[in-house]
C-alpha positions, 0 to 999 in steps of 0.5 A, a space after each residue: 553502538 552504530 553497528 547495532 543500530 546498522 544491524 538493527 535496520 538491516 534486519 527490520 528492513 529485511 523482514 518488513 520489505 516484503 510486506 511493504 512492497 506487497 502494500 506497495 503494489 497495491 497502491 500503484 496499481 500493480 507497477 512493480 518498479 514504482 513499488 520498488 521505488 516507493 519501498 526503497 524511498 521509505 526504507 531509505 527515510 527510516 534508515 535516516 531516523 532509525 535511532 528514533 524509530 526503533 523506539 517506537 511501540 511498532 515500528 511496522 506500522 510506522 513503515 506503513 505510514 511513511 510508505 503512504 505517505 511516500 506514495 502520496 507525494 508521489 503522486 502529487 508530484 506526478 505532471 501527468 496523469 499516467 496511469 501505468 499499462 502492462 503486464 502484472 507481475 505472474 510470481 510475486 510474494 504469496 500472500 495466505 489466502 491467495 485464491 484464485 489468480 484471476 480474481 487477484 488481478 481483476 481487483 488489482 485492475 479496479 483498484 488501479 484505476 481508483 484516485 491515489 488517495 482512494 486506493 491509499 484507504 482501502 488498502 490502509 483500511 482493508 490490507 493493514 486492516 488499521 483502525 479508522 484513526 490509524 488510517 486518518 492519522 497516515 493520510 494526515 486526514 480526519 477520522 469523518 474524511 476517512 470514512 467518507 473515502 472509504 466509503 466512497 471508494 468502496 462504491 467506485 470499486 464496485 461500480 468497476 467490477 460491474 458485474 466481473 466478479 459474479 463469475 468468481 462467487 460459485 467457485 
């Protein structure tokens, strides 16, 4: 019985850490050994209580809201308000519709310099594409909140890119 639960995890985890390290990155801003990080750290979680979660309707979704939930208190433990600096990552996972390189990083730029929590919804509301109560219920928030943040974060993000993306719409 452990060793099928064992098996089970592995092969959840091998089909799912792909797509959480993917939501991971956008949540940090494109630090790849914090994404890493975050996605070990939930995977780590879910092993613990994965006798429990592999009955759960949708254990995907599930691994998305303990991911956020991790990079929350991550940042709320951070003494600092860092923002990591560096390169992007030049190959990551292709994603469908990936487009235009250029256009990738700019918006992965933005949305990097959005407030944690800000950069959790849209990435909760527009990368999973969850329902505003989906959304709510992993930020631990209400539904009225939510679509405040939302909202909000939309117009910081583009206030950022400015006038940036203009040069992308004629492509």
């Amino acid at each position: 019985m452990r060793q099928a639960r064992r098996d089970g995890f592995r092969e959840f985890a091998a089909g799912r850490s792909g797509h959480l390290y993917r939501s991971a990155c956008l949540l940090v801003g494109g630090d790849t050994r914090l994404a890493e990080d975050l996605v070990q750290e939930t995977l780590g979680r879910m092993y613990l209580r994965w006798g429990r979660i592999s009955r759960v309707d949708n254990p995907a979704a599930y691994a998305q809201t303990v991911l956020v939930r991790v990079f929350l208190t991550h940042q709320r433990r951070r003494s600092a308000g860092e923002r990591p600096v560096g390169e992007f990552p030049e190959a990551g996972a292709p994603t469908p519709g990936s487009g235009d390189p250029a256009l990738r990083l700019t918006l992965l730029e933005a949305l990097g310099r959005l407030e944690p929590k800000d950069r959790a919804v849209l990435v909760l509301r527009y990368w999973e594409d969850r329902s505003v109560e989906e959304t709510a219920d992993a930020m631990n928030a209400g539904s009225a909140a939510v679509r405040t943040r939302t909202s909000r974060a939309l117009a910081r993000l583009r206030e950022q890119l400015g006038g940036s993306l203009t040069a992308f719409v004629d492509r």
